[in-house]
C-alpha positions in Angstrom: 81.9 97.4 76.6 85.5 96.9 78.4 88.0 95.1 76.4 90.8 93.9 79.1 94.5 93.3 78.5 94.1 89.8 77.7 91.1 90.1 75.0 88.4 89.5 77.2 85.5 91.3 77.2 83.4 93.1 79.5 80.0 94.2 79.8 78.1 96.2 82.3 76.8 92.7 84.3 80.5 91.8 84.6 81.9 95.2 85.8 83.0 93.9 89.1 85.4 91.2 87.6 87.2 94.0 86.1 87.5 96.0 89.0 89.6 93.2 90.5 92.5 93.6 87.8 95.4 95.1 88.2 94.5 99.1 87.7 98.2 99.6 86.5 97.1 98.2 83.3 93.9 100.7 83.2 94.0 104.5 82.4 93.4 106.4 85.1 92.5 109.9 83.9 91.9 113.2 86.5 88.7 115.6 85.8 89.6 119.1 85.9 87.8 119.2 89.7 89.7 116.7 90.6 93.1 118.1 89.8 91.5 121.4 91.5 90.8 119.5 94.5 94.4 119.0 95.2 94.9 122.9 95.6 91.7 123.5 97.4 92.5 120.6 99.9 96.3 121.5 100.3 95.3 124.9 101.1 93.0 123.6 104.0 96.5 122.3 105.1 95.4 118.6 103.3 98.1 116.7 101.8 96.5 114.3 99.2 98.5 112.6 96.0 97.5 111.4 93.3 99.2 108.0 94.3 96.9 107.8 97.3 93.8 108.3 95.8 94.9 105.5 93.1 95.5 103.3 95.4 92.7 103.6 97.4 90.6 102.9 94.1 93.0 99.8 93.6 92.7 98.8 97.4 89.3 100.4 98.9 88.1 99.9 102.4 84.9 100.4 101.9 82.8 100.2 98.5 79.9 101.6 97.6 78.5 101.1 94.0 74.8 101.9 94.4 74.1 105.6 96.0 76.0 107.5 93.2 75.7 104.7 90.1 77.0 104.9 87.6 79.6 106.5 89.9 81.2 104.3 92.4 82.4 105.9 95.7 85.3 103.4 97.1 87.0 104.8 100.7 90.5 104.0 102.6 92.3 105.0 105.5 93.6 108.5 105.0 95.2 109.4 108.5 94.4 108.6 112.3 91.2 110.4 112.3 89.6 110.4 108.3 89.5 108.5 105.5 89.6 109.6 102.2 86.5 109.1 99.8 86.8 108.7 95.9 84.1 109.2 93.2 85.1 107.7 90.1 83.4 106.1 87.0 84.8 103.6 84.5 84.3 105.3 81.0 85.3 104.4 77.5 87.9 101.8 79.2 89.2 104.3 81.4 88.7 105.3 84.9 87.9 108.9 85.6 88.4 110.3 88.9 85.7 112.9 89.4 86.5 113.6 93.1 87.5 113.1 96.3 87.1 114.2 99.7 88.4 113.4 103.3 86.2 112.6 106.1 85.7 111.4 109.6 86.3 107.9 110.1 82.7 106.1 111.2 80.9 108.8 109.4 80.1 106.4 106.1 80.9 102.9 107.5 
């Protein structure tokens, strides 16, 4: 169970009202593969932040909440020719960001 900033609380059934606060007010915590990721990826010559994929959590394109569940897999415009993709679970009250990856635009939606 969620408890949100105003004392009301959440249950599974009534997970996607949460998702439509204001994550500011939510913990977002990094897995140790998804602070990897950034390396890996910047390496390739991919510039991600850590403000991008936070906001594309806060503001996704594209959500997808049944392939992966209890992961949810939200994606958002990334550059001219890929989007970025986000795996992330809400856990304990907390979101944790497992991973992300960029990819062709049209390829998922």
């Amino acid at each position: 169970m969620l408890m949100l900033s105003n004392g009301t609380k959440l249950t599974n059934s009534t997970l996607k009202i949460y998702e439509c606060y204001n994550l500011n007010r939510v913990k977002i915590v990094f897995t140790k593969h998804a602070e990897k990721k950034f390396k890996d990826l910047a390496i390739l010559g991919v510039k991600a932040s850590k403000k991008a994929v936070i906001d594309i959590v806060d503001n996704p394109v594209h959500k997808d909440v049944k392939s992966d569940y209890p992961n949810t897999i939200v994606s958002g415009n990334f550059d001219k020719a890929r989007i970025l993709r986000v795996v992330y679970r809400v856990e304990r009250g907390k979101i944790l960001i497992i991973t992300f990856y960029p990819a062709k635009k049209g390829r998922y939606y």
